[in-house]
C-alpha positions as CSV (number, residue, x, y, z in Angstrom):
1,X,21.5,33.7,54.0
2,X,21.1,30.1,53.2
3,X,20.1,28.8,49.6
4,X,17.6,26.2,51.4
5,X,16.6,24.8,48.0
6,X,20.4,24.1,47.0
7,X,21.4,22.9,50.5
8,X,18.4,20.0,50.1
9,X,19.4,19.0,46.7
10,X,22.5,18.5,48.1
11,X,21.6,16.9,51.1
12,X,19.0,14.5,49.4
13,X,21.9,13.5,46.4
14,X,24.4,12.8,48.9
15,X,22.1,10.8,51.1
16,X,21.0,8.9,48.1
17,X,24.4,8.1,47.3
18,X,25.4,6.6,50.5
19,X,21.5,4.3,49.7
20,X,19.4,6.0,52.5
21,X,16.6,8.0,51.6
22,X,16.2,11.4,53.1
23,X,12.8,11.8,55.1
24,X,13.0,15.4,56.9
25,X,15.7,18.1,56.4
26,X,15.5,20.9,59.2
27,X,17.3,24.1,59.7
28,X,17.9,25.3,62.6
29,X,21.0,27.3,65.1
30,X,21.4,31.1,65.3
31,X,22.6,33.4,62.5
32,X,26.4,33.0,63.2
33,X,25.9,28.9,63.8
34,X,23.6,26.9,61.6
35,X,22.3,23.3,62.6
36,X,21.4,21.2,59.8
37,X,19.1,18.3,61.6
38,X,19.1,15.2,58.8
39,X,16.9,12.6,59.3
40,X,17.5,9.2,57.2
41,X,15.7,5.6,56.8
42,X,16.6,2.6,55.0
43,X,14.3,-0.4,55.3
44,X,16.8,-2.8,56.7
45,X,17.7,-0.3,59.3
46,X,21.0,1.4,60.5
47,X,23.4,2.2,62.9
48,X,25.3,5.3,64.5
49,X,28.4,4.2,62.0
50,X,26.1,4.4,59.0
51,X,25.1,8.2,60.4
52,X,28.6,9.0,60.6
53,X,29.5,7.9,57.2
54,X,26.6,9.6,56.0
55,X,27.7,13.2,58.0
56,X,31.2,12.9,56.9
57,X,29.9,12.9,53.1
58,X,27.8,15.6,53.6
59,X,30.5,17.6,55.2
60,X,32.9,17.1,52.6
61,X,30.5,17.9,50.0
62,X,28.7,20.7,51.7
63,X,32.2,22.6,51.9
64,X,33.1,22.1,48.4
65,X,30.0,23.5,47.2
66,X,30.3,26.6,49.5
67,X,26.5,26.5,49.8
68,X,26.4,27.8,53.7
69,X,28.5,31.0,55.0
70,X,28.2,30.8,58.1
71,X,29.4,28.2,60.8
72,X,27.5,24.9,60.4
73,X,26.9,21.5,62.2
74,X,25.7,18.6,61.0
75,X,23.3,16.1,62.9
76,X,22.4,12.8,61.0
77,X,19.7,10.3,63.1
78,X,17.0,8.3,62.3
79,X,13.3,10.3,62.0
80,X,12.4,7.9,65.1
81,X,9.5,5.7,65.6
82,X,7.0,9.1,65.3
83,X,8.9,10.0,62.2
84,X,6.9,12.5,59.6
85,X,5.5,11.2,56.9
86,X,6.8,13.1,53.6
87,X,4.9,12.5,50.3
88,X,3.8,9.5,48.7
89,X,6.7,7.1,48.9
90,X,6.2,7.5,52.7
91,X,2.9,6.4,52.7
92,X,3.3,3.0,50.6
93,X,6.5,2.6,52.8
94,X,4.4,2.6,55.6
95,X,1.3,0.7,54.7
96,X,-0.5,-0.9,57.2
97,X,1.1,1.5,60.1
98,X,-1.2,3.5,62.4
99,X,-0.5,7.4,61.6
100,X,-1.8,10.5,63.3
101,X,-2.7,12.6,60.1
102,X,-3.3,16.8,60.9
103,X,-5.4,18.0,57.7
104,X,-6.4,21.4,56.5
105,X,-10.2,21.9,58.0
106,X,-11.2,19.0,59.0
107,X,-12.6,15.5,57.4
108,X,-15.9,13.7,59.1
109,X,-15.4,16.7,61.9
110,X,-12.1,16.2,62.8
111,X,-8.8,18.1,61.8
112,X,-6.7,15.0,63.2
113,X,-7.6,11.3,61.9
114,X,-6.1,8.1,63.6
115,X,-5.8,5.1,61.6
116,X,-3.9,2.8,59.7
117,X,-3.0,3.2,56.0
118,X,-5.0,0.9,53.6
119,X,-4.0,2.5,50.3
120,X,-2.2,5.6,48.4
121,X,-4.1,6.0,45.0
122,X,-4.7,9.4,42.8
123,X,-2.8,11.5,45.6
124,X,-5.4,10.4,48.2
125,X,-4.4,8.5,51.3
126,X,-6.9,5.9,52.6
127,X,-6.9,4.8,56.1
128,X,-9.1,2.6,58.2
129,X,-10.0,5.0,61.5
130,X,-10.0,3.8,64.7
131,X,-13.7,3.5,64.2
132,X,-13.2,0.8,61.7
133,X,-14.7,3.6,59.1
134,X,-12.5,4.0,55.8
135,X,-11.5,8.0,55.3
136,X,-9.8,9.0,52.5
137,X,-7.5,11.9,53.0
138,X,-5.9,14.2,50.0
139,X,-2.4,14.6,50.0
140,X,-2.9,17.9,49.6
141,X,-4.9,18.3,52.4
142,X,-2.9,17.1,55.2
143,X,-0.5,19.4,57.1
144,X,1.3,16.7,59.3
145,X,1.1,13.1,59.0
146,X,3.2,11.1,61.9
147,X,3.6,7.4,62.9
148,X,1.4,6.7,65.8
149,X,2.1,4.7,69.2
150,X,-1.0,4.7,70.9
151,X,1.1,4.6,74.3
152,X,-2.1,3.8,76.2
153,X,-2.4,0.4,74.5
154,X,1.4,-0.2,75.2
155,X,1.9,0.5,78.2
156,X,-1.7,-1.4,79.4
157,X,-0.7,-4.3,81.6
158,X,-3.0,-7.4,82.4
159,X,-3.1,-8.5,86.2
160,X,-0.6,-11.5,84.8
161,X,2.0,-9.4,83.6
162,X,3.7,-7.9,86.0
């Protein structure tokens, strides 16, 4: 049995320390083989060297601690451009980005809201919808909040363009 609780304080120090900030932390494997899937962001970006750097500390600190009894790998990436959206500091990060936000019953109607993040005050999210309409969104209300690519608007193409 894993102490999930220790194995993220761990994880979220040493990913601190190496000046990332953690944004998702996900167990996964089989009983005998655990995968530890650690996803990282810095606003000046990163490479495959700084995920590396950022395994091998984990590793070494991870097997000092003796916090996971079974076999375990580590995977350190980048969240991606759909990355999750985790607590406030995500959201000011983010402002002005288009999110795809999954909520709790639903707001106006809907339990998923397009738009792009105004504001963050007193743990309430405002976006402007798609509709141009603001909605403001409690924290603790949403489920999921993601980045958005509306891949329909990318991938349109003018008669010109191709």
């Amino acid at each position: 049995m894993i102490d999930s609780k220790s194995v993220e304080e761990i994880v979220d120090d040493v990913v601190t320390s190496c000046g990332f900030s953690l944004v998702e932390l996900k167990f996964g494997g089989t009983p005998s083989r655990t995968v530890l899937k650690i996803f990282i962001h810095r606003s000046e970006g990163f490479g495959v060297e700084d995920c590396a750097k950022v395994s091998r500390e984990l590793e070494t600190v991870l097997e000092e601690k003796a916090v996971i009894a079974s076999e375990y790998v580590i995977e350190v990436s980048s969240p991606g451009s759909e990355r999750v959206l985790s607590g406030s500091e995500q959201f000011n990060i983010f402002k002005g980005s288009t999110v795809k936000v999954e909520v709790a019953g639903e707001i106006d109607g809907d339990e998923t809201i397009i738009g792009t993040i105004l504001d963050l005050n007193d743990n309430q999210v405002k976006l402007e919808g798609v509709d141009g309409d603001e909605v403001l969104i409690s924290l603790g209300a949403i489920r999921e909040a993601r980045l958005y690519m509306d891949r329909n608007k990318i991938f349109q193409r003018g008669p010109d363009e191709f």
